[in-house]
C-alpha positions in Angstrom: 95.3 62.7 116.8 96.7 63.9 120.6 98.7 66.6 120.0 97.4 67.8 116.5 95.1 71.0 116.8 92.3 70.4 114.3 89.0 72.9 115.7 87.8 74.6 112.7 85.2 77.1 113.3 81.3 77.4 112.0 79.4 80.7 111.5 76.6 80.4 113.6 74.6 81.6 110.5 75.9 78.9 108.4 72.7 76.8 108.8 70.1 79.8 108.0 68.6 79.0 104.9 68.6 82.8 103.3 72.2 83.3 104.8 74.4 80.1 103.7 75.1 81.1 100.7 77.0 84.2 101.5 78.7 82.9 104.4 79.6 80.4 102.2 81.2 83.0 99.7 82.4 85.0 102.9 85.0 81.8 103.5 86.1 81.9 99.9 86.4 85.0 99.9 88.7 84.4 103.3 92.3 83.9 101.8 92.2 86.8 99.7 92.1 88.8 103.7 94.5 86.7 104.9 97.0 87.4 101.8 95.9 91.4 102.3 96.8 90.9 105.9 99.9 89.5 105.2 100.6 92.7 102.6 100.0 94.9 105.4 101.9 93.8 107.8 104.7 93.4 105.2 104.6 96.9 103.9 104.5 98.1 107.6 101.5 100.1 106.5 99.9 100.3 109.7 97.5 102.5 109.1 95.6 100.0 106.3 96.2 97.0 108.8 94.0 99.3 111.2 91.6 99.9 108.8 91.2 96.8 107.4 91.2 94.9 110.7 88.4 97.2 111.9 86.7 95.9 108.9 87.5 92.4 109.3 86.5 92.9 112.7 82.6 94.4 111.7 82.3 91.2 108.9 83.4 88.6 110.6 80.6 89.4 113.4 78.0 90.1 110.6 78.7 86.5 109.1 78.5 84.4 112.5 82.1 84.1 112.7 81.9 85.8 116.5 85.1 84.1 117.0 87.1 86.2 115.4 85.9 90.2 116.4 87.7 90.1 119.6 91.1 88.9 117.7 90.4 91.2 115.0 89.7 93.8 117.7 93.3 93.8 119.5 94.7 93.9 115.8 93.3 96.9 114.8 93.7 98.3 118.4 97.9 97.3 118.3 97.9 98.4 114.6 96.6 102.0 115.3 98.0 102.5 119.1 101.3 100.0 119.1 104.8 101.3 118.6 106.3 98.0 118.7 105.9 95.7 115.4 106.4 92.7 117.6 103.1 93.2 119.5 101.4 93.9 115.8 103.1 91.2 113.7 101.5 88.7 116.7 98.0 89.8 116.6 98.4 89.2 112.9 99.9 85.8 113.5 96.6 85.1 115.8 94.1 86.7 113.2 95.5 85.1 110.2 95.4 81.4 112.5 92.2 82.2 113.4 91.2 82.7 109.5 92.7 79.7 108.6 90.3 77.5 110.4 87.1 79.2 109.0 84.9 76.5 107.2 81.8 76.8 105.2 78.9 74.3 106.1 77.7 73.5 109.7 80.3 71.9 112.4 79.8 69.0 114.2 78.8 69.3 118.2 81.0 66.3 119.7 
């Protein structure tokens, strides 16, 4: 559909035999960061956003999702360096779109 955005993103590890299964449980595991984000960045407790995006950051890369480090990178960086909530509450907004296309199984190449 023109106009629709509908990329959903593959770890790259997703087709190793030894490693599906827990990139598999990585993804389910995914909405339970996104709702930890989102408590974060409520709570204003940048500190923990830091953290935990530093975290995010180091997992994502280790699952195949290299997609998301450099997102998850400028988070933790605005979190722990940013003074202004509007620059952090955005790199959020981009980390947390970013989660919400992770998919288990192997993507398509069109």
């Amino acid at each position: 559909m023109p106009g629709v955005e509908t990329e959903f993103l593959y770890s790259s590890l997703a087709g190793d035999p030894d490693l599906g299964e827990i990139v598999d449980l990585f993804v389910d595991e995914m909405p339970g960061r996104v709702a930890k984000l989102a408590a974060c960045l409520s709570s204003g407790d940048w500190e923990q956003l830091g953290r935990f995006a530093h975290q995010m950051k180091g997992a994502c890369g280790s699952y195949g999702f290299h997609q998301l480090t450099s997102t998850a990178a400028r988070l933790e960086q605005a979190a722990r360096h940013e003074p202004e909530e509007a620059a952090i509450r955005e790199a959020v907004e981009e980390l947390v779109a970013l989660c919400q296309k992770v998919r288990t199984g192997v993507g398509c190449q069109g």
